[in-house]
N, C-alpha and C positions, 0 to 999 in steps of 0.2 A: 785365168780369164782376163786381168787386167791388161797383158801385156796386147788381148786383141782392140782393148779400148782405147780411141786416142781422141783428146778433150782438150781443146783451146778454147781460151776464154773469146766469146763473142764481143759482152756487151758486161756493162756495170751501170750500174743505177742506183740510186741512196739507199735503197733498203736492199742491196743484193746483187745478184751478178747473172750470167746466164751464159752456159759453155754452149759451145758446137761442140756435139761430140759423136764420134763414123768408132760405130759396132753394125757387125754384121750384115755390113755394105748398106746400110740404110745413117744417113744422116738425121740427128736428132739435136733439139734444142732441147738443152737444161736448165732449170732457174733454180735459184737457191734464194729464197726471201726469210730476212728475219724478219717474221711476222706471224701472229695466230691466226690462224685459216680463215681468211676474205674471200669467198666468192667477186666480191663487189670488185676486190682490188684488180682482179683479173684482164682488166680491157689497159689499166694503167703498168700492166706488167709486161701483156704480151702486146706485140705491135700488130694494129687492125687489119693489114695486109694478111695474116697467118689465119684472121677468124675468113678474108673476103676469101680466099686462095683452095676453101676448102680444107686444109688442114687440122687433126684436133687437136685437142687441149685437155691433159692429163692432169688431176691434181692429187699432191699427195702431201703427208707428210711426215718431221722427219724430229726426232725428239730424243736427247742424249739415252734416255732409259729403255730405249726400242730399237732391235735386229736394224739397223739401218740398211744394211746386204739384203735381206728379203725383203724390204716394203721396198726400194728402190726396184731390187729385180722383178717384183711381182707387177711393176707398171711398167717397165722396161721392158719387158716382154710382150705385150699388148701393144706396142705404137708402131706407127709404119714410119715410113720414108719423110723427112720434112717435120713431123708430130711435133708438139711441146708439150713438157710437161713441168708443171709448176711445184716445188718442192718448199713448204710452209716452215720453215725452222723454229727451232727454241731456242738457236744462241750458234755462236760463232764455232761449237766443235762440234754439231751437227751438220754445219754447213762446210765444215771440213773433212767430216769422214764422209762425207756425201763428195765430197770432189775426190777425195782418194779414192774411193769408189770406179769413180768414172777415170782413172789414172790421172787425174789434175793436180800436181804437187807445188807449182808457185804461188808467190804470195801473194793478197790478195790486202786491197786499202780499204778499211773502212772509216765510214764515216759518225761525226761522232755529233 
């Protein structure tokens, strides 16, 4: 399945990143936040054009000790065209096998 996924990094920001990523002819935005699940943080992640545009907003998340392959696929499956979805991490190898996932293999700066 991966080799249908293909994931370029969009955008990065202090606490995260956030891929384009084209499966199944629908364009989708990923985010990868290390952070404990904020609804609140959500307007400072996603940018207000995607909430005016009609587009939703997926939240999930993503924790070394949990199937990361099924809680991703089980929201990946549910978005349309354009969608984001917000992925809450517990540390930097969730938020890595969450981009291997999506076929994203380069490296990625964080901040400290």
């Amino acid at each position: 399945m991966a080799d249908l996924i293909h994931s370029q990094l969009s955008r990065q920001f202090d606490y995260g990143l956030e891929l384009l990523t084209e499966v199944n002819n629908l364009s989708l935005y990923v985010c990868f936040v290390w952070a404990e699940t904020d609804f609140e943080l959500l307007p400072e992640i996603v940018p207000s054009d995607r909430f005016d545009q009609g587009q939703q907003v997926h939240v999930g998340e993503l924790r070394v000790d949990m199937d990361i392959t099924d809680e991703m696929e089980s929201i990946l499956v549910n978005m349309q065209d354009l969608d984001t979805v917000v992925f809450f991490c517990d540390g930097t190898q969730s938020i890595a096998d969450g981009m291997a996932f999506l076929n994203y293999h380069e490296p990625i700066q964080t901040h400290s």
